[in-house]
N, C-alpha and C positions, 0 to 999 in steps of 0.2 A: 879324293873327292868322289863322292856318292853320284850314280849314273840314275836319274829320276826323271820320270815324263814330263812335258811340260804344261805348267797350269796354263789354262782358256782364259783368265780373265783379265789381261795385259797387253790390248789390241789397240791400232791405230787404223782409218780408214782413211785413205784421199782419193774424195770422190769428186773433185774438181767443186766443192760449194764452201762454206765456211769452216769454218776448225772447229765443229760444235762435234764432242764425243757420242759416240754411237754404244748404246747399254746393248747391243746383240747383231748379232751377223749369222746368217744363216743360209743354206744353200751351196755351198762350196765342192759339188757333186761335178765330179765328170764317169762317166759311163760308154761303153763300149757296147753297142747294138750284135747281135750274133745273126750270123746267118747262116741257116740249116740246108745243106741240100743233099742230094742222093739220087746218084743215076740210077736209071732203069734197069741195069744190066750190072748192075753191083752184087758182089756174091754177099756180101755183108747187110744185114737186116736191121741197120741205123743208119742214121744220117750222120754227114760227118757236119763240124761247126768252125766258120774261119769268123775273124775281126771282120766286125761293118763297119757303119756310121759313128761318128762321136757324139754321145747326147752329152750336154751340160742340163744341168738345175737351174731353177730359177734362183737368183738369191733377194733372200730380203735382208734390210738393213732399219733398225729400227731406234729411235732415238727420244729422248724428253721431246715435248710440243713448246715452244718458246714463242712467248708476245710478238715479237717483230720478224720473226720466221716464217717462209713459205717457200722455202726450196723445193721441196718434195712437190707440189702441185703447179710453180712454175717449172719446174722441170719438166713436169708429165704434160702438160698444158702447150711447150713446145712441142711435142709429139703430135697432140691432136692436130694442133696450125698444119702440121708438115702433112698429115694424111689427107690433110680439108682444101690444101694446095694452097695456104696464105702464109708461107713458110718467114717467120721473121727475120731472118739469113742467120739465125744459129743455127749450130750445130748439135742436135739433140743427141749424138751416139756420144760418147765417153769413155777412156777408159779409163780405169779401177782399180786400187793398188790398198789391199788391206795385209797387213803386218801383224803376226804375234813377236812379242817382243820380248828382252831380257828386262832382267833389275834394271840393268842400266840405259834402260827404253832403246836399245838397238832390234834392230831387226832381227827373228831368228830363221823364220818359216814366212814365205810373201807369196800370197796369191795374186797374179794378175788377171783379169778381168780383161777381155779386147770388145770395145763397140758394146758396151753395157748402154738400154734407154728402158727407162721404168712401163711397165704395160700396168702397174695399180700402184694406188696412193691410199691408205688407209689411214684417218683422222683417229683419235685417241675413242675409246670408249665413255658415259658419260654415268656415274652410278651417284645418287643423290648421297649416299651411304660410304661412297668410298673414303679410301685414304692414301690412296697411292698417287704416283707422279705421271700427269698423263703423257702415254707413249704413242705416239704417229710412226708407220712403216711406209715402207716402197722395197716393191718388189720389181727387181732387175730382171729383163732378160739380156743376153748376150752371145758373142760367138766367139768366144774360145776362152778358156781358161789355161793357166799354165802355175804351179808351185814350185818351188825355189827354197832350198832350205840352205840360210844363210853357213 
């Protein structure tokens, strides 16, 4: 059997809202912050660099706009309540668990996602001329990611 990369476009997201399929995901960055230092009295004319902070990326997840749908802005919408101190007693943090998967829709590679709450909701675009399927996004922030390759 031939050892081939695997194709991007055979994903699953459970983001705690409906089963409605997500056409892109995006953001799945984790990054290591450096920090540079260098005494005074070092015979060496660099700096040396150890591990800092862990940055994550924002991610966004972006999907079709459907009639009876508005997850995306009640979701974000508890966020505002909770800043504005009129907190509906949901729990606006989430976490996140998106899947590239095999033929046989198992899991291969699983990003988890900890305390994901969307900080922007973007509605579809509106072109008199178009022809495509209108797509709405929300962009995640969070604190910590972890991959997992099945």
């Amino acid at each position: 059997m031939a050892d081939y990369p695997l194709p991007k476009f055979h994903f699953q997201v459970d983001w705690g809202g409906t089963k409605i399929g997500f056409t892109e995901v995006s953001g799945l960055d984790v990054e290591t912050e450096v920090i540079e230092y260098r005494h005074g009295a070092s015979p060496e004319y660099n700096k040396t660099k150890q591990p800092g902070l862990i940055k994550y990326s924002n991610i966004t997840l972006k999907r079709g706009t459907f009639r009876t749908d508005n997850e995306y802005y009640d979701w974000w919408k508890e966020t505002k309540f909770f800043q504005e101190g009129e907190s509906t007693g949901s729990i606006y943090r989430r976490d996140i668990t998106i899947s590239l998967l095999d033929e046989n829709h198992a899991p291969i590679v699983v990003w988890k996602v900890k305390n994901a709450w969307p900080t922007k909701v973007q509605s579809t675009d509106l072109k008199a001329d178009g022809n495509e399927v209108a797509i709405e996004s929300i962009e995640l922030v969070h604190e910590g990611l972890t991959i997992q390759n099945e």
